[in-house]
C-alpha positions as a Markdown table, in Angstrom:
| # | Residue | x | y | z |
|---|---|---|---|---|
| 1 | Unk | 18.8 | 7.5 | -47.2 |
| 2 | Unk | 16.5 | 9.7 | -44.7 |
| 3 | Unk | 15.3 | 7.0 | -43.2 |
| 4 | Unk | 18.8 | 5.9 | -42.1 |
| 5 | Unk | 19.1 | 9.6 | -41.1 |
| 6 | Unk | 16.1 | 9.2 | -38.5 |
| 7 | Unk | 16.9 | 5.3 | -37.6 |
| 8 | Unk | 20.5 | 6.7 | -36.2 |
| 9 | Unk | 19.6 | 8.5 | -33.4 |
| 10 | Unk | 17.2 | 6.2 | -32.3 |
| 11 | Unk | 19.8 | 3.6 | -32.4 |
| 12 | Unk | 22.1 | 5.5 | -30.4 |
| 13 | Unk | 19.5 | 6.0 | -27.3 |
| 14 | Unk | 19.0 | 2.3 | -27.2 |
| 15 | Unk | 22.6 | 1.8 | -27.0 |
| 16 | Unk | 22.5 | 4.3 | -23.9 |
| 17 | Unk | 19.9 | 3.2 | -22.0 |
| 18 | Unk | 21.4 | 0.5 | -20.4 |
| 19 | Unk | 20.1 | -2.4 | -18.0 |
| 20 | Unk | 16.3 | -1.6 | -16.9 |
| 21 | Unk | 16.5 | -2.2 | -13.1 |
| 22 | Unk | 14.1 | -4.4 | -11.4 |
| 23 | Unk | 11.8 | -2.9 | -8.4 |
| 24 | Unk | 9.6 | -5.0 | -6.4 |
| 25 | Unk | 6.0 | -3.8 | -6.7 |
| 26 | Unk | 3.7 | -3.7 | -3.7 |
| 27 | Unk | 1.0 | -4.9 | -6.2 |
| 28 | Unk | 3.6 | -7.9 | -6.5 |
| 29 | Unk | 4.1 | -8.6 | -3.2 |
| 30 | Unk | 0.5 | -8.6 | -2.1 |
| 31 | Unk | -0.7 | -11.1 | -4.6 |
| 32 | Unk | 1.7 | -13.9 | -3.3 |
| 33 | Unk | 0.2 | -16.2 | -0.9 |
| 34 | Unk | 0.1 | -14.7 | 2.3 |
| 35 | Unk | 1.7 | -16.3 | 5.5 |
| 36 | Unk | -1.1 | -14.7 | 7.4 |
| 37 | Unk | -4.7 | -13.5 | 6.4 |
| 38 | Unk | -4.9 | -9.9 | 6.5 |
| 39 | Unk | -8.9 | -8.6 | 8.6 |
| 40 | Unk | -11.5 | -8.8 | 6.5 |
| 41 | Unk | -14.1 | -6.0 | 5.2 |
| 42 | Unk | -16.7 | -5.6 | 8.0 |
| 43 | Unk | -14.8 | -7.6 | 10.7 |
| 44 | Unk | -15.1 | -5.8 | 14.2 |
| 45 | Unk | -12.6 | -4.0 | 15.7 |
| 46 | Unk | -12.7 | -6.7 | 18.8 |
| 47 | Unk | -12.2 | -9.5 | 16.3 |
| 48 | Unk | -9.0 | -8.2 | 14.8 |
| 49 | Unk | -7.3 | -7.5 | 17.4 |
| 50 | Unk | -8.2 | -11.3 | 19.1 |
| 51 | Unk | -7.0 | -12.3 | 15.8 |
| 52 | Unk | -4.1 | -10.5 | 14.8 |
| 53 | Unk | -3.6 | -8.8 | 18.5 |
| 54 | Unk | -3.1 | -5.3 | 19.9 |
| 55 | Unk | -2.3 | -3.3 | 17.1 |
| 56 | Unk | 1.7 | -1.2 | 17.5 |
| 57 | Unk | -0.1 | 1.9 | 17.6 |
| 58 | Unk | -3.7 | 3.4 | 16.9 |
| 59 | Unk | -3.4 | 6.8 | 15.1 |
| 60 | Unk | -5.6 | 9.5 | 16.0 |
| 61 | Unk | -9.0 | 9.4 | 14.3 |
| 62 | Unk | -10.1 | 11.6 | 11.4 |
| 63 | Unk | -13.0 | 13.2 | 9.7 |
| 64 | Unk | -16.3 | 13.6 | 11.4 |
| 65 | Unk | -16.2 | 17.5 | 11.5 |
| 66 | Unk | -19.5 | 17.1 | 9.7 |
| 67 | Unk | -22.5 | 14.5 | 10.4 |
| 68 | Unk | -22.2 | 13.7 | 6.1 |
| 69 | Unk | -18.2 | 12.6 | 7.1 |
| 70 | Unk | -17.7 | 9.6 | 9.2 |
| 71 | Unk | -14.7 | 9.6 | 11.9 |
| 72 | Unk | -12.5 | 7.1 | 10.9 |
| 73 | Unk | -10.0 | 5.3 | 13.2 |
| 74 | Unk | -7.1 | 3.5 | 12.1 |
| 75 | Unk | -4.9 | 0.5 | 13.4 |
| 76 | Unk | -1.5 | 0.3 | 12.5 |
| 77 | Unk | 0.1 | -3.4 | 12.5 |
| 78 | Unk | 3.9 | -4.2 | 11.2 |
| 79 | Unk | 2.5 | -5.2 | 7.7 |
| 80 | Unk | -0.8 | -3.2 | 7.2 |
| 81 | Unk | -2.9 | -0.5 | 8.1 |
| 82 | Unk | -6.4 | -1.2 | 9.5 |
| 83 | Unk | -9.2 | 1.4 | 9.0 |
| 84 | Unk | -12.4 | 1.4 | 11.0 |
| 85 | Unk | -15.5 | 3.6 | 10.4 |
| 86 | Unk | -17.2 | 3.4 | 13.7 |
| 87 | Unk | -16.2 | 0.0 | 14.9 |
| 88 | Unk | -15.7 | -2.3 | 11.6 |
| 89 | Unk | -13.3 | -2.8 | 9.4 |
| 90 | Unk | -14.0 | -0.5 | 5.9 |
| 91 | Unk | -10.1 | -1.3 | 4.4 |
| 92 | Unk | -6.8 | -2.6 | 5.0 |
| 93 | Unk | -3.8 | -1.3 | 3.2 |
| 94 | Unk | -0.3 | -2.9 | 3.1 |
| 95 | Unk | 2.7 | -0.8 | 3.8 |
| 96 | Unk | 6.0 | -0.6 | 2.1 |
| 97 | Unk | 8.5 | -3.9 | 3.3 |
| 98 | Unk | 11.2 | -1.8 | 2.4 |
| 99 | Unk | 12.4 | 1.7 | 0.8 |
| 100 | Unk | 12.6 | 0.2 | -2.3 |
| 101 | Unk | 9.3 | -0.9 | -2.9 |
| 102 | Unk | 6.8 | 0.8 | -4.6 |
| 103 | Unk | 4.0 | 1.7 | -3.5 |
| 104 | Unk | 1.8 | 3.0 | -0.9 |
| 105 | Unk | 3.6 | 5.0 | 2.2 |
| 106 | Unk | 3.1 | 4.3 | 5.8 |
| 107 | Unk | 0.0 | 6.5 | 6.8 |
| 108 | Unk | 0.5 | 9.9 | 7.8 |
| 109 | Unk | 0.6 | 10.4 | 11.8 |
């Protein structure tokens, strides 16, 4: 009898929780196959842009306050973010396609 006690709350929060909605995962999107390649780890910052063109903006760069911290610069493109430390490519990160998505958010300007 207790245990039909304890089983009928439990019951009722499954009743209420209703549909689970469906997000689209940035993880998700970025391990279908790509129309276009994305720069490659140690490319030069002359080869991506003669591959994928002039970036739509290049942020300011950041860090090197101390010789231990390098400056990093960082390309922004409509589907990624390039980051360069000195003039190659160290990582590029894929921004949100749309509110809904979760993941990472476009870079701080």
């Amino acid at each position: 009898m207790k245990r039909r006690i304890h089983a009928l709350p439990l019951l009722a929060l499954l009743c209420l929780a209703g549909a689970a909605s469906a997000d689209t995962l940035l993880i998700e999107r970025t391990q279908q196959p790509a129309a276009s390649a994305l720069p490659a780890r140690g490319q030069t910052a002359a080869q991506v842009e003669a591959t994928f063109g002039a970036p739509q903006q290049k942020l300011e760069p950041r860090g090197g306050q101390r010789s231990q911290w390098p400056v990093i610069n960082r390309w922004v493109y409509p589907g990624f973010t390039v980051y360069f430390e000195k003039n190659r490519v160290i990582d590029v990160v894929a921004t949100q396609a749309s509110p809904e998505e979760i993941g990472p958010k476009p870079p701080i300007r």
